[in-house]
Structure formats: structure tokens, C-alpha cells
C-alpha positions as CSV (number, residue, x, y, z in Angstrom):
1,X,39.2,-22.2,-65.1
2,X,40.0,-21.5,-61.6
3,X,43.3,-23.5,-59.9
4,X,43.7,-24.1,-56.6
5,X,46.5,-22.9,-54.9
6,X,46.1,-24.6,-51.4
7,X,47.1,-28.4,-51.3
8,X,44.7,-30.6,-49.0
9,X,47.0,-29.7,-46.2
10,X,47.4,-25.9,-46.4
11,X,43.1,-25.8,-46.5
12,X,43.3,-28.3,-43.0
13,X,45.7,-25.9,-41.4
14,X,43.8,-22.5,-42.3
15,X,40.5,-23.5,-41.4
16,X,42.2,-25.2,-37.7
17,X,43.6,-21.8,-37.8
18,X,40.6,-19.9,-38.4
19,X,38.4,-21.3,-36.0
20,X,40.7,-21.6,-33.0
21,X,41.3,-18.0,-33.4
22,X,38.2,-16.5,-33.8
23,X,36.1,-18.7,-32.2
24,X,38.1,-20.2,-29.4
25,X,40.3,-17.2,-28.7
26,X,43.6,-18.4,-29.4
27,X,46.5,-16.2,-30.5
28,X,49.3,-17.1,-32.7
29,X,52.8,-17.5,-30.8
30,X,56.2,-17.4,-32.4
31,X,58.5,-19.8,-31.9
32,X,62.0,-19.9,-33.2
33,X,63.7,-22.6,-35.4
34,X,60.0,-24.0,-36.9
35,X,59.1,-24.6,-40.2
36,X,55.4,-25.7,-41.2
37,X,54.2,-25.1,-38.2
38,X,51.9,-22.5,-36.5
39,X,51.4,-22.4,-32.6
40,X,48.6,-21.1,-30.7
41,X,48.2,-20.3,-27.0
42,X,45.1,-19.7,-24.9
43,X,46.3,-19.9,-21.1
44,X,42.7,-20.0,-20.1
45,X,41.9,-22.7,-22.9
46,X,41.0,-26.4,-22.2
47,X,44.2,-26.7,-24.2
48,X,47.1,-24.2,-23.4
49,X,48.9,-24.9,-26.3
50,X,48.0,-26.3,-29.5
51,X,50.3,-27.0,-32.1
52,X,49.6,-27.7,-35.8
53,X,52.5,-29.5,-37.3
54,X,52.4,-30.3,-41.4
55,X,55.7,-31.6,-41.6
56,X,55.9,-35.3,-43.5
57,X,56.9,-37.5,-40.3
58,X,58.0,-41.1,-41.9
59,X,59.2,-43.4,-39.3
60,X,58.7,-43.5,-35.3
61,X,62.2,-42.2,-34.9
62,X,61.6,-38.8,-36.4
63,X,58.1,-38.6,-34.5
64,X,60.4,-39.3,-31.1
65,X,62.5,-36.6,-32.3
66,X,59.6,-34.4,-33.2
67,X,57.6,-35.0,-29.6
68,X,61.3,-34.3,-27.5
69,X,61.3,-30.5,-29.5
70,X,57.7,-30.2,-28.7
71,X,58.2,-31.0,-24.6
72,X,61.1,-28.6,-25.3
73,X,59.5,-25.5,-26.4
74,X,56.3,-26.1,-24.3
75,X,58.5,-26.2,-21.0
76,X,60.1,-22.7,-22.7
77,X,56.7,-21.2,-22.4
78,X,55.7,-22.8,-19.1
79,X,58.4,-21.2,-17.4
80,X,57.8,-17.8,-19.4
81,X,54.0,-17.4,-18.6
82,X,54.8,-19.2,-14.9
83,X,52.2,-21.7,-15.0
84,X,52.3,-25.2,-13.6
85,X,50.8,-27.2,-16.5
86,X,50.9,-26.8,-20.0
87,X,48.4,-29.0,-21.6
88,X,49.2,-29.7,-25.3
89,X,47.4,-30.5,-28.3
90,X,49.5,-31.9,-30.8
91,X,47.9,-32.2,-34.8
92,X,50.0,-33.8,-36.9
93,X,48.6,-33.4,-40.8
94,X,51.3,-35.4,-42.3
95,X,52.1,-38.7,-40.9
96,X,53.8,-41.8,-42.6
97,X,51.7,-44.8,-42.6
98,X,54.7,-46.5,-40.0
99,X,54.2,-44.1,-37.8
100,X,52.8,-45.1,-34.0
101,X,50.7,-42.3,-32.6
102,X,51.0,-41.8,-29.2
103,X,47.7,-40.0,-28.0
104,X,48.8,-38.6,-24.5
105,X,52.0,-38.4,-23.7
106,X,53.1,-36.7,-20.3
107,X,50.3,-33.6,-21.0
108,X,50.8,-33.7,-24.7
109,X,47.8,-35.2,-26.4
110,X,48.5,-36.4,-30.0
111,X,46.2,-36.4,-32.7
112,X,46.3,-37.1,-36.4
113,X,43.8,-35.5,-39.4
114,X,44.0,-36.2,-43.1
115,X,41.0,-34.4,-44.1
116,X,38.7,-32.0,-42.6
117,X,35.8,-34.9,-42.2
118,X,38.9,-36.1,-40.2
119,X,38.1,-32.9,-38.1
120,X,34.7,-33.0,-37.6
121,X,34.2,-36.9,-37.3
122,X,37.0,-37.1,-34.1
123,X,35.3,-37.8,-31.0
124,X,37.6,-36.5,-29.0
125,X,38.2,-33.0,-30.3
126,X,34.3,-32.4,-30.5
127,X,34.3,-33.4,-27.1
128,X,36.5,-30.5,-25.9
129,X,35.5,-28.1,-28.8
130,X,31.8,-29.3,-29.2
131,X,31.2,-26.0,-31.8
132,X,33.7,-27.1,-34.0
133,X,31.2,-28.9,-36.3
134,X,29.3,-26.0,-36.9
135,X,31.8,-23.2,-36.9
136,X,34.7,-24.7,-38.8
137,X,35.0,-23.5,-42.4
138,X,34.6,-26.6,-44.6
139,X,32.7,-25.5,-48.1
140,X,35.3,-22.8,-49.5
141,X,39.0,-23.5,-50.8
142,X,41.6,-21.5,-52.7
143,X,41.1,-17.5,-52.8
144,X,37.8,-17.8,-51.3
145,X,39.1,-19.8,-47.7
146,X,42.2,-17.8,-47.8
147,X,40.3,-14.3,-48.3
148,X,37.7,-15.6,-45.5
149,X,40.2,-16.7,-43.0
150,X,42.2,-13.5,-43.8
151,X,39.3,-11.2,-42.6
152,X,37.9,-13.0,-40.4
153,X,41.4,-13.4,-38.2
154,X,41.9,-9.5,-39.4
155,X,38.7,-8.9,-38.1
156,X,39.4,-10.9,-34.4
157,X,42.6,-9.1,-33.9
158,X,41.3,-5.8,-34.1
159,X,38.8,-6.3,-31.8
160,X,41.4,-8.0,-29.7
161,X,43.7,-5.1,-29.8
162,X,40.6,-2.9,-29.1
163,X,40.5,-4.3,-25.8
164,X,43.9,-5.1,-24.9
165,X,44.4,-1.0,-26.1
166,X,41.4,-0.1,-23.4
167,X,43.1,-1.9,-20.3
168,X,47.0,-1.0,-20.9
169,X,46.1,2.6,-22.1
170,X,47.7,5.2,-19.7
171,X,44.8,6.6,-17.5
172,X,44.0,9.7,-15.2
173,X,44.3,8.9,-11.6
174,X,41.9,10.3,-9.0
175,X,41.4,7.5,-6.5
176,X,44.7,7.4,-6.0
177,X,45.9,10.9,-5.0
178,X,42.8,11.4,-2.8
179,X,43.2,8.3,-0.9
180,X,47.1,9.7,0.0
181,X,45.9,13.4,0.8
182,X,43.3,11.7,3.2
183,X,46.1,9.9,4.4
184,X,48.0,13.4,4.7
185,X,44.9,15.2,6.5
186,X,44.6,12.4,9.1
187,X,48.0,12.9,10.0
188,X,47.8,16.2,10.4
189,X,45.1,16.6,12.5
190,X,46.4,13.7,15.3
191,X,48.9,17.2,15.9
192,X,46.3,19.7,15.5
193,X,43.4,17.7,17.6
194,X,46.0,15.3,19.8
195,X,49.0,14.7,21.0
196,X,50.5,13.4,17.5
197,X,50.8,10.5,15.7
198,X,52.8,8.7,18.3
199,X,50.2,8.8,21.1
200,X,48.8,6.6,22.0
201,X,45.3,8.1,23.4
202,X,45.2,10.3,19.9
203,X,45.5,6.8,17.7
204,X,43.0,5.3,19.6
205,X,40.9,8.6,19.3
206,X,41.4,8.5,15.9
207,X,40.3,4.8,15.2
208,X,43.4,2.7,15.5
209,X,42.7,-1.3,15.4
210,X,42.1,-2.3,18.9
211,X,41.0,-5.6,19.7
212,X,38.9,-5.3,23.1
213,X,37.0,-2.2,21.4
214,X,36.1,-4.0,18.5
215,X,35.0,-7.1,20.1
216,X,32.9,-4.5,22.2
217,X,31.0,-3.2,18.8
218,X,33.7,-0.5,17.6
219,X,33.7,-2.6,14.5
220,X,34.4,0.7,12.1
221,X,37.6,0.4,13.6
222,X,38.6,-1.9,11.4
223,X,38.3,0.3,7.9
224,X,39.2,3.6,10.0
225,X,42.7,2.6,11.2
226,X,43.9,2.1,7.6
227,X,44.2,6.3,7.4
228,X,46.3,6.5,10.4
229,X,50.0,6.3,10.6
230,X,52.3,6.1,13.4
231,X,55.4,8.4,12.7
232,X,56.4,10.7,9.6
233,X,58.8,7.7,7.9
234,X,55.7,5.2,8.4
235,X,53.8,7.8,6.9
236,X,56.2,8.5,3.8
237,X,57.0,4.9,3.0
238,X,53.1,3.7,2.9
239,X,52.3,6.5,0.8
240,X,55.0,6.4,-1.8
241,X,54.2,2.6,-1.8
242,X,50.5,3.9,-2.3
243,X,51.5,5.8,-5.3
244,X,53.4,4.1,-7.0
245,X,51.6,0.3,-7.0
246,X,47.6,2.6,-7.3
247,X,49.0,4.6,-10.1
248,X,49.2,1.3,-12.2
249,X,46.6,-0.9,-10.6
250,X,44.0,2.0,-10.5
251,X,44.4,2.4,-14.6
252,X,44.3,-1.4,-15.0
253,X,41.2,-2.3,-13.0
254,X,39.6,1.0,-13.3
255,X,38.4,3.8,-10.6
256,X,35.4,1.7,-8.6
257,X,37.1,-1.4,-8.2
258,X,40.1,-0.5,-7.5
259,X,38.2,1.8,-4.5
260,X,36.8,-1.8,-3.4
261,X,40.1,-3.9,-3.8
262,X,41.7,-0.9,-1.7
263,X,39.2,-0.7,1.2
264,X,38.5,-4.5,1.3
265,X,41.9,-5.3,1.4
266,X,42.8,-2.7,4.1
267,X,40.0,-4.3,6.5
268,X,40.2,-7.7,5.6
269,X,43.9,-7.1,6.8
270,X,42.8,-5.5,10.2
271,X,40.7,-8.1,10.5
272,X,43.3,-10.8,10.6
273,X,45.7,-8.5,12.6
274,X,43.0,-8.1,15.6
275,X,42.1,-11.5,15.2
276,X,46.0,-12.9,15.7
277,X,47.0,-10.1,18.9
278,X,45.7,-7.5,20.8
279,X,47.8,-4.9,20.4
280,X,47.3,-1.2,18.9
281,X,47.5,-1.1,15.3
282,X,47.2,1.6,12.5
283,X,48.2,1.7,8.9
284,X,47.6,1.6,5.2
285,X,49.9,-1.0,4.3
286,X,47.5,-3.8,4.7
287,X,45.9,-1.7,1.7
288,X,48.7,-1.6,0.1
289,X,49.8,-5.3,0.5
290,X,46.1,-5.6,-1.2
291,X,47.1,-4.2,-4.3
292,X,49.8,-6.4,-4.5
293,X,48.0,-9.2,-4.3
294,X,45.7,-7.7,-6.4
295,X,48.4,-6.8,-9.1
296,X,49.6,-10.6,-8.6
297,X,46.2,-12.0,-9.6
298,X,45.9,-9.5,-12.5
299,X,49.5,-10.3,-13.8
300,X,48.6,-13.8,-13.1
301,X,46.3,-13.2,-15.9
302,X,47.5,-11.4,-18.4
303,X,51.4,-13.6,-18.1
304,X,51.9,-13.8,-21.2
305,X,52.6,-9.9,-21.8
306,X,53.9,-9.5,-18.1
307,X,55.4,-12.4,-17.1
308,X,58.9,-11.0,-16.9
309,X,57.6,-8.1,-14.8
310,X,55.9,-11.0,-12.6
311,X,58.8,-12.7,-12.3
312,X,61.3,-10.1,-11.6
313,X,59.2,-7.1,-9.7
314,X,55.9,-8.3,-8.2
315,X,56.5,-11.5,-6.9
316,X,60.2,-10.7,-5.2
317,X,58.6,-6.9,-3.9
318,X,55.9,-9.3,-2.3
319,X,58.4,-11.9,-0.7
320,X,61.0,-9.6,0.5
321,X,58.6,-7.6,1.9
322,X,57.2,-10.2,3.9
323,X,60.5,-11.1,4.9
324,X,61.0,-7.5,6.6
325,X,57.7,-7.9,8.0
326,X,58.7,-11.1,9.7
327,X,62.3,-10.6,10.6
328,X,61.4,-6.6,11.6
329,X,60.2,-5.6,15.2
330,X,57.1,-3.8,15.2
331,X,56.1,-4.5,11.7
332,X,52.3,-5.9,11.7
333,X,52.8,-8.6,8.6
334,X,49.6,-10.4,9.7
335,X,48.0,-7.4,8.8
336,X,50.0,-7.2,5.4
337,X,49.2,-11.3,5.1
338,X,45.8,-10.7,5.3
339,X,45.5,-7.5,3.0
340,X,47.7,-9.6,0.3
341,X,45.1,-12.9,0.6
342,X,41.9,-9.9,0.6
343,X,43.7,-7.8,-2.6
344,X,43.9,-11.7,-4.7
345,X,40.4,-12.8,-4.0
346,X,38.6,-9.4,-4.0
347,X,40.1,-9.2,-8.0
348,X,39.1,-12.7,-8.2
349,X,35.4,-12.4,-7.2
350,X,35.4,-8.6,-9.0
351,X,37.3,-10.2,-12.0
352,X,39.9,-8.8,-14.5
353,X,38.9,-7.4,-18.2
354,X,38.6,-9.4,-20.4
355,X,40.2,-12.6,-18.3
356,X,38.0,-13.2,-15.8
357,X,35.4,-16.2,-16.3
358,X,31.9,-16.4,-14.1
359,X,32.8,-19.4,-12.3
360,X,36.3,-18.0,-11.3
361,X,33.8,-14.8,-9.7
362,X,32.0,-17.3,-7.6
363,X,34.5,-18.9,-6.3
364,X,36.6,-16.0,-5.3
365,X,33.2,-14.6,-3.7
366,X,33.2,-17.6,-2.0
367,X,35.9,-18.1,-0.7
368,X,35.8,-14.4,0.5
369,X,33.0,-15.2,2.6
370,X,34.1,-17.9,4.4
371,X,37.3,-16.3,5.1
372,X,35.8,-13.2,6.2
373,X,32.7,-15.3,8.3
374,X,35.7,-17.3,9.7
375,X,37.9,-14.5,11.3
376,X,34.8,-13.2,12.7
377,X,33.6,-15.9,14.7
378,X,37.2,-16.4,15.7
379,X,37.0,-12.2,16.8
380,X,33.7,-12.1,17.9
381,X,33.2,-16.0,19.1
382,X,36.2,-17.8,20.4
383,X,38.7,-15.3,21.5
384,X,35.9,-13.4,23.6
């Protein structure tokens, strides 16, 4: 004789839990203070959040009370994983027959299940989950659905981990280091082969941004002034910026597209800077602004393990040094402006591990192009 040791509730629960883990790749979230209940987040989900709530709710009261802790924590994690919306699902499993359901309330949809036919007869979850009907566990209970959800979720995780391991792992630089000794050589040789760094014959000599030769074909301009530096301290603060933001970014996204995010960045910026004056220009901190925006859109991403470091490091570095840029003399912030919007949508279209969705590619691609085909004609068409 075999017994049972999951109630009707416990089998609802595991099963919800199974699938939106391993199918819809949710991850369990802990949340302080709750009993009988199990959160799940999936920032890139139709649903951010969904909750699975087995408490006995008797009255409308209690349910008040139990939707006011619900808005609670949910605005808890919207401002931990900076997001503007935090889409709910709410499952109730246990509801008293006086209860009044309220099915979307302020971003918080409600919904009630008894039974797991509850599950796959509900228009409205198969609607936003339309696998659940095959891919929720419905014909094993006791040892056999806890033993199957157990190594299934097991199973997930690891894999899970395996990636999450992969991306964070510390990494060897190369990119990095050879893009600043580049950097190094080029300034050398302006004293070696010119008049230094400061001349302005030897910058142009070099390939410093210059709008009149570029809108006469000198187009490699553009990429070239990126390696060139005006002065020692410009020099030194652009390259320890350059070590210390690729060090991080070059592990995360890897060698080749970091090389792309890098370069792309440093000409989109150039690009914007020749297009708004007409001065000399020369510099790798459009580059550099790049990776910023580039570590913005990556962080963006993966919030929910670096949203403090979002919060308190990448977003005030990026907003204070625009504020130099724009309070400073002599500081080309167009250039940074641009590199900062080129860094965000080259990571967009390139995409980050194990984030990134198809659609999100195209549209940063997109939007690339039209950014990039706009400047242009304003270089090449209207300011001629």
C-alpha cells in the first residue's frame, strides 16, 4: 500500500514549480517574512514575477491584506533589479468560497486554481504559456512527482550554473593590453616622426578627426583618431580608463566582440563629433564611453546579480562623467555621447550570453543603421 504524502495543493504547487523552471526559465527568489509561498522571477518573462501563494485566504479583507504585501515586495524587487514594470502573476491555490478575485490589479494579474485541470483548462494562462498543456507534469504524485520535479529542477540549475560559471569566470585579457600599447606606440611616434602630441600638423598627420578632410573622402579618419592622444595626462587617464572598464567587459562579452563594441563605438563617436563641429579631434575615450554603454546594457541584463553595482558604479561613472564633459572646456562629450549610444546598441544587435533574444538583435541592428545612415547624410549631405 503506497500513501501519499503530498495533499492536492503541495502536487499543484510542485508541478507550477517544475515547469516554470525548467521550461520557462524562471528561478526561485527568496523573500523574507513568507510562509507557503515560493516566488519566481524571469526579468525577460512575459511575467516578471510570479507568485504561487497556498495560504487559506477566507474573506476579502485578508485577500486586501494579502495583495498590499504582494505590491510591497514586488516594488522591493523593482527597485533592486531597476526596472520600470514588474508585471505579476499572482496564483492563489487556496481561496475561501467569499473571496472576490480581482484578475488585474495595477500590474498584478490574479488567478485562482483548485486542481491541475484548473491549470490546463485556463484560457488565459495557455494563452501566455501555450506549452503548458503538454509540458506540465500531471500523471505522477507522491515520491514519483517529488523525485521527478527534484531532478528535473537539479538538472536545470546545473545547466544554469554551467552558464552563468562560463560568463562571470575570470578570463585572460589580450584585446585589452594590445589595444593600450597601440595606444602607447602612437604616442610615441607623434615625438619620434612629428612635432609631438600637441601639434597640430603631427595630429592631423597622424589621423586626427577633421571634419573638412573627411567630408573630402579621408573617411579612415574616423577609426584612426581613436589611437591618438593629445598630451601625457589625456594619454594616462584614457588608458587607465581603458584598463580598467576592458579588463571586465572583454571577459564578459568575450575577445571578438568586445574588439567590435570597441572600434564601433570609437567611430560611431567620431562620427557624431565631426558631424556636431569642425574642430580637430583625437582620442580613445569615445571607445571607452562605448564600453560603458556597453557594460550598461550588459548589466541591464543580468540586474538581478549586478544591480547594486548598476546602481552605485556604472550608472553615476557614466553621469558624472558626462557632467565633466559638459561643464569642462575642451572636453569632446559629443564624441563620448555618441560612443556611449554606439557601445549600448552594438551589445544590443551583437547580444549578451545567454540574455539576448533574436528580436532584441534586429532591432539593435536596426536601429544602428539608421543612426549611423543618418549622421552620414548629415556629414556627407547637409553640412557640405
Amino acid at each position: 500500500m503506497q500513501f501519499n504524502i503530498l495533499n492536492k495543493n503541495d502536487e499543484i504547487v510542485m508541478s507550477l514549480v517544475h515547469y516554470f523552471i525548467t521550461e520557462e526559465n524562471y528561478t526561485p527568489i527568496v523573500v523574507r517574512g513568507v510562509k507557503d509561498e515560493i516566488w519566481l522571477e524571469n526579468l525577460d518573462g512575459p511575467y516578471r514575477i510570479i507568485r504561487i501563494n497556498s495560504n487559506y485566504i477566507h474573506n476579502d479583507e485578508q485577500y486586501k491584506f494579502d495583495l498590499f504585501k504582494t505590491k510591497k515586495v514586488v516594488n522591493q524587487i523593482k527597485k533592486k533589479t531597476l526596472s520600470l514594470s514588474m508585471n505579476t502573476l499572482n496564483i492563489f491555490l487556496n481561496l475561501g468560497d467569499n473571496v472576490h478575485l480581482k484578475e488585474d490589479e495595477k500590474n498584478i494579474a490574479s488567478i485562482k486554481f483548485s486542481a491541475i485541470d484548473d491549470v490546463l483548462q485556463d484560457h488565459n494562462i495557455i494563452k501566455v504559456f501555450p506549452n503548458i498543456k503538454s509540458k506540465l507534469i500531471k500523471d505522477k504524485e507522491g515520491i514519483d512527482l517529488i523525485v521527478n520535479v527534484t531532478n528535473d529542477i537539479n538538472a536545470k540549475t546545473a545547466m544554469d550554473n554551467k552558464v552563468f560559471t562560463k560568463i562571470f569566470e575570470r578570463k585572460k585579457i589580450t584585446v585589452t593590453p594590445i589595444l593600450i600599447a597601440i595606444c602607447v606606440l602612437v604616442f610615441i611616434s607623434m615625438y619620434i616622426f612629428g612635432r609631438g602630441s600637441e601639434d597640430t600638423l603631427t595630429l592631423l598627420m597622424f589621423g586626427a578627426n577633421y571634419r573638412p578632410l573627411v567630408q573630402i573622402g579621408e573617411v579612415w579618419r574616423l577609426a584612426t583618431s581613436m589611437f591618438l592622444h593629445i598630451g601625457i595626462v589625456h594619454l594616462l587617464v584614457n588608458m587607465y580608463s581603458l584598463y580598467i572598464i576592458g579588463k571586465q567587459l572583454e571577459g564578459l562579452l568575450g575577445k571578438f566582440k568586445f574588439l567590435i563594441v570597441y572600434l564601433g563605438s570609437g567611430i560611431l563617436g567620431s562620427l557624431l563629433s565631426v558631424v556636431v563641429h569642425s574642430s580637430i579631434s583625437a582620442g580613445a575615450s569615445g571607445a571607452i564611453f562605448g564600453l560603458m554603454g556597453s557594460l550598461l546594457y550588459f548589466g541591464y541584463h543580468y540586474r538581478l546579480y549586478l544591480g547594486t553595482v548598476l546602481k552605485t558604479q556604472i550608472i553615476p561613472v557614466i553621469i558624472i562623467n558626462l557632467l565633466i564633459g559638459f561643464m569642462v572646456p575642451g572636453i569632446d562629450n559629443f564624441c563620448h555621447i555618441g560612443g556611449l549610444v554606439g557601445g549600448y546598441l552594438l551589445t544590443m544587435a551583437l547580444g549578451v550570453p545567454g540574455k539576448s533574444k533574436k528580436s532584441d538583435q534586429i532591432n539593435g541592428s536596426i536601429v544602428l543603421i539608421l543612426l549611423v545612415a543618418f549622421l552620414s547624410y548629415m556629414l556627407f549631405g547637409y553640412l557640405r
